[in-house]
C-alpha positions as CSV (number, residue, x, y, z in Angstrom):
1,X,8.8,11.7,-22.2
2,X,10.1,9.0,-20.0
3,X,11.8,10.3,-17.3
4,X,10.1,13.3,-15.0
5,X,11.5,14.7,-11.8
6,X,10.5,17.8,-10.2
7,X,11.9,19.4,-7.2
8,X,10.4,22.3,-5.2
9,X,8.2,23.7,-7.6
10,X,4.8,24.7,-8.0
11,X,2.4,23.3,-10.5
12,X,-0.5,24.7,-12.6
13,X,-3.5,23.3,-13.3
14,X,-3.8,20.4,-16.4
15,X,-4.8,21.9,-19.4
16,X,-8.2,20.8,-20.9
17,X,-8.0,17.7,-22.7
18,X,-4.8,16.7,-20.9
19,X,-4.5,12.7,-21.7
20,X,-1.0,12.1,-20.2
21,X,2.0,11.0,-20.7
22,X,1.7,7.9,-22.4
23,X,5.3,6.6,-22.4
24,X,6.2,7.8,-18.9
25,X,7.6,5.1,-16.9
26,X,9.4,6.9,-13.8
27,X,7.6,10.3,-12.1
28,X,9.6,11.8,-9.2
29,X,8.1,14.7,-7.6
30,X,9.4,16.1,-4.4
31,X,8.8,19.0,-2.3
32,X,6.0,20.0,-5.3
33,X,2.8,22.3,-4.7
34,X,-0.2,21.1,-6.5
35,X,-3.5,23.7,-6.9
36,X,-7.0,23.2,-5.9
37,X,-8.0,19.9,-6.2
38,X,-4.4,18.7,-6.7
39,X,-5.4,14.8,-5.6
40,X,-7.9,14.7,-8.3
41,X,-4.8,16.2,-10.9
42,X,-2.2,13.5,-9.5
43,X,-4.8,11.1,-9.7
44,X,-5.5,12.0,-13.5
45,X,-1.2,12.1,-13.8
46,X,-1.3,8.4,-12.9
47,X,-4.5,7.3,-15.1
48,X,-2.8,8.7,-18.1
49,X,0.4,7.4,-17.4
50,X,-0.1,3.4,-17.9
51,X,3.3,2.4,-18.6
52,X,4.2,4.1,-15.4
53,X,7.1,1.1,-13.2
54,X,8.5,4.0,-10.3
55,X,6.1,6.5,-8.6
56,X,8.3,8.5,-6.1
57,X,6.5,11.2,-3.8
58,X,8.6,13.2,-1.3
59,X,6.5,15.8,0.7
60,X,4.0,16.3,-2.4
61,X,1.4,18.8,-1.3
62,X,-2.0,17.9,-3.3
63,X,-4.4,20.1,-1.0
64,X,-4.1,23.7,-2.6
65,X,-5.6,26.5,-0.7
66,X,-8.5,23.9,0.9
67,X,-7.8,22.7,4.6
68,X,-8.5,19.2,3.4
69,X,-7.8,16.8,0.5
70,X,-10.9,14.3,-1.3
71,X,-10.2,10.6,-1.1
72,X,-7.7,9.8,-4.1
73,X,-6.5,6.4,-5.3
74,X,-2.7,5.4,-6.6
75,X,-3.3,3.1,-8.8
76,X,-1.1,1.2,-12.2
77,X,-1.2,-1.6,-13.9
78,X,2.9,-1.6,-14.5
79,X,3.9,-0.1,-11.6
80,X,6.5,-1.5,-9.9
81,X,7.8,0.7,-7.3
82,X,6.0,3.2,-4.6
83,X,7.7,5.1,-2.0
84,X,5.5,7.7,0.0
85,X,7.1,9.9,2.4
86,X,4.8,12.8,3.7
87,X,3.8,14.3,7.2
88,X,-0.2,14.6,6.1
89,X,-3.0,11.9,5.6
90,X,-3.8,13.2,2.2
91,X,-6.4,9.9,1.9
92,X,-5.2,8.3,-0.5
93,X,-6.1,4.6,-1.2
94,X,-4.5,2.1,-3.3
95,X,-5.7,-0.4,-5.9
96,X,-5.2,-2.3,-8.8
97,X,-1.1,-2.6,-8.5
98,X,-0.8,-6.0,-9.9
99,X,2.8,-5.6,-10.2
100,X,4.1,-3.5,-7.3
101,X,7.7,-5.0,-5.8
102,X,9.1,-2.7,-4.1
103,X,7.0,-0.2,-1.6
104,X,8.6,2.7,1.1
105,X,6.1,4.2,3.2
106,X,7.1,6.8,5.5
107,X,3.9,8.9,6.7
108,X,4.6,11.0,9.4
109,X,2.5,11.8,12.7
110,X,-0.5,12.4,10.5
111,X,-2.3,9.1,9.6
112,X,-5.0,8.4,12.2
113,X,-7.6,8.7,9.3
114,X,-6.3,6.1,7.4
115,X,-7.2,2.6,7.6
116,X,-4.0,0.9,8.2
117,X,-4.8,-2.8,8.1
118,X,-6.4,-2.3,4.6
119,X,-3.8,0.3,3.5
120,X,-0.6,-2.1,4.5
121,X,-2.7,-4.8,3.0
122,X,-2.4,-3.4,-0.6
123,X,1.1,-3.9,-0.6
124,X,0.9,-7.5,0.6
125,X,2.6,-8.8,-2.7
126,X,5.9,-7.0,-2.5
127,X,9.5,-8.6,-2.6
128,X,10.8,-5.5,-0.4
129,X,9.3,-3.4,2.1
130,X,10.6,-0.3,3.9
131,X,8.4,1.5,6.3
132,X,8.7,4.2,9.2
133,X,6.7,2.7,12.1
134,X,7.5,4.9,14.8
135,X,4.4,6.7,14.7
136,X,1.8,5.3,16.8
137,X,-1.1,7.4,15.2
138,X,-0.3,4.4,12.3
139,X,-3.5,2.9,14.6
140,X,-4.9,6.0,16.1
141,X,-2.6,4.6,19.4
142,X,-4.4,1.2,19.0
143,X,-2.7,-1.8,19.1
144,X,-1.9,-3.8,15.5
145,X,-2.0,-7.0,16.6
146,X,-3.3,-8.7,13.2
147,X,-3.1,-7.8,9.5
148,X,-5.6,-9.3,7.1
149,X,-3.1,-10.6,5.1
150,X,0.1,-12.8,4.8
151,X,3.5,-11.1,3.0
152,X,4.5,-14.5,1.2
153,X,6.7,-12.8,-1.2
154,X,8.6,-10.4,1.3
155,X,12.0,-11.1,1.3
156,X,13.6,-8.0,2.3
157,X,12.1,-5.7,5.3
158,X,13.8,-2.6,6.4
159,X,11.8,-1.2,9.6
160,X,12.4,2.5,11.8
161,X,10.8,2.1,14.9
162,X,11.2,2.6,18.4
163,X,10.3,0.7,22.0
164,X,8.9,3.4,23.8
165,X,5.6,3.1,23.5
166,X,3.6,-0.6,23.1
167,X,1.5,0.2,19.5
168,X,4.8,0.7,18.0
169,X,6.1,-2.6,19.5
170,X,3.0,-4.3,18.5
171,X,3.4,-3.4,14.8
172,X,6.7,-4.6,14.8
173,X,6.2,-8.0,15.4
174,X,2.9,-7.9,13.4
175,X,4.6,-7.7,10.8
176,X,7.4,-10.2,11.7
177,X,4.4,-13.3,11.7
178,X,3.0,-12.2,8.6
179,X,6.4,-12.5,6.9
180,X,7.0,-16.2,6.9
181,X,9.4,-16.1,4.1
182,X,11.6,-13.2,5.3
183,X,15.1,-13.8,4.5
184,X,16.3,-10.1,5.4
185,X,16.4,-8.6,8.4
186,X,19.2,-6.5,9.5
187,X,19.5,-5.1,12.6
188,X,22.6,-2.8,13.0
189,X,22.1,-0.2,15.5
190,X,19.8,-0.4,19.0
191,X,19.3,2.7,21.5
192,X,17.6,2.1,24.7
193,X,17.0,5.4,26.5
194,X,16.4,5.7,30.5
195,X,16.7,2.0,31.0
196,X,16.9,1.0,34.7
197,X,17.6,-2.9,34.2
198,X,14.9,-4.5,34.6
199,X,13.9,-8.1,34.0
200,X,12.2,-7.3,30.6
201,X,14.7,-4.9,29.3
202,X,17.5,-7.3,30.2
203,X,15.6,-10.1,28.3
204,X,15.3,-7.7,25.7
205,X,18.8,-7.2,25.3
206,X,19.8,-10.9,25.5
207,X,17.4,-11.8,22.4
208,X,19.0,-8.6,20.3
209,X,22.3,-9.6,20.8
210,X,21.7,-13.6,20.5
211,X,20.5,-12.3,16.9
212,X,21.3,-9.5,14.9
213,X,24.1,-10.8,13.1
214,X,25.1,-7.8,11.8
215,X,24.6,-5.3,14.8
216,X,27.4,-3.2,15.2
217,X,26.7,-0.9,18.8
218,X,24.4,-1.1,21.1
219,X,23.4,2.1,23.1
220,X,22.4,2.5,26.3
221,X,20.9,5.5,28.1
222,X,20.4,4.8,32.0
223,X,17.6,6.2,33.6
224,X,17.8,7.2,37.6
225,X,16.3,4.4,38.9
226,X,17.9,0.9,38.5
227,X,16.9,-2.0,40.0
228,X,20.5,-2.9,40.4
229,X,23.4,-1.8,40.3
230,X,25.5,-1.3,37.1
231,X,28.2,-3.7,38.2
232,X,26.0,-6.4,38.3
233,X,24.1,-5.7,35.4
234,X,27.5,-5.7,33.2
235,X,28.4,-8.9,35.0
236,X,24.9,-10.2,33.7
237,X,26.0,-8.4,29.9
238,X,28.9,-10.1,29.8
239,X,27.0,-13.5,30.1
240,X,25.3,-12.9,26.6
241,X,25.7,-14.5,23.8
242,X,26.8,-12.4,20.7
243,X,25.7,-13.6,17.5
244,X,28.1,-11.0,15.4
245,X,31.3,-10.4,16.5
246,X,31.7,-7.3,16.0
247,X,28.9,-5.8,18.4
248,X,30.0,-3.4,20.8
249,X,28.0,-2.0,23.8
250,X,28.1,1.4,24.9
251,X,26.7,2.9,28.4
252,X,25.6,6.7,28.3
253,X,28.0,7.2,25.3
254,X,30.9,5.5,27.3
């Protein structure tokens, strides 16, 4: 067995004596129910899996009937590719992923227990980096203003994230002087909701579209109070420069 994907399932518990699946090299679970104890039975998936290069897991549910999960670790030696997308902190900890290139990390509202500097600091060898940080339990609503470590291999670094609240801001541009050797960032669509025009938004808006070389529409959602008028504001718009030509700048949809 190479190849295992399992979709919306539930799984039993490992036999006795399970030893793995020695010449698995891509596990896929998603939507998957493990029993009591599941971390410990994942954990013992991964051990016994050493050839293992993709680890995909998509709302995996490791807790069982207990109303919390014991501290797990990913871990493998060959493994080259990690995405994570789940809405609980099911503590896990990574180590010992000498080869890992390619990490997606989307987890949810429900990470305040996990150390984040140390977690995103496992992961500081990657080529490519994809991770949801609109989520300002990501630092328990702290702000992430340093990372012990430098991404020098990061070439490619897809972010979702937001400007409505400042941790989430922070974390963005964290991550942005850690990466000294980014060569991809692509910015394609911006939404500003309840914007009133003011200095910092405006400045905002200048450095977005001065740029994102490849942004293609900018929204924007006015709020009730302004601090001037629209017609000005547009006249100020209008003075930007553009950096891709084919950016276009909508007002309330209009």
């Amino acid at each position: 067995l190479t190849h295992l994907k399992l979709h919306q399932c539930g799984l039993p518990s490992l036999p006795v004596g399970f030893t793995g699946f020695p010449m698995l090299k891509v596990l896929k679970l998603g939507l998957v129910d493990f029993p009591e104890n599941g971390e410990s039975q994942l954990e013992a998936i991964l051990v016994g899996s050493p050839l293992l290069e993709t680890l995909n897991l998509h709302f995996v549910d490791v807790r069982g009937n207990d109303a919390y999960s014991n501290a797990w670790v990913i871990r493998g030696a060959n493994l080259r590719s990690l995405t994570i997308s789940s809405d609980f902190d099911y503590d896990w900890q990574v180590k010992e992923l000498p080869c890992i290139d390619e990490v997606a990390i989307d987890v949810g509202n429900y990470v305040s227990n996990i150390k984040f500097r140390g977690f995103l600091a496992s992961f500081a060898q990657v080529r490519k980096l994809s991770l949801c940080a609109c989520y300002t339990s990501f630092t328990g609503g702290g702000l992430l203003e340093t990372l012990p470590c430098t991404f020098d291999n990061l070439k490619s670094l897809t972010l979702w994230t937001h400007f409505y609240e400042m941790p989430a801001i922070v974390l963005t541009f964290c991550l942005l002087r850690n990466a000294p050797n980014l060569e991809e960032l692509e910015i394609t669509v911006v939404k500003m909701k309840n914007i009133g025009w003011l200095q910092n938004e405006m400045y905002f808006i200048e450095l977005v579209l001065s740029k994102a070389a490849v942004l293609r529409t900018m929204h924007l959602s006015l709020g009730c109070r302004r601090s001037k008028s629209n017609e000005d504001a547009l006249c100020e718009l209008m003075t930007y420069r553009r950096a891709s030509t084919h950016a276009r700048v909508f007002f309330d949809g209009k």
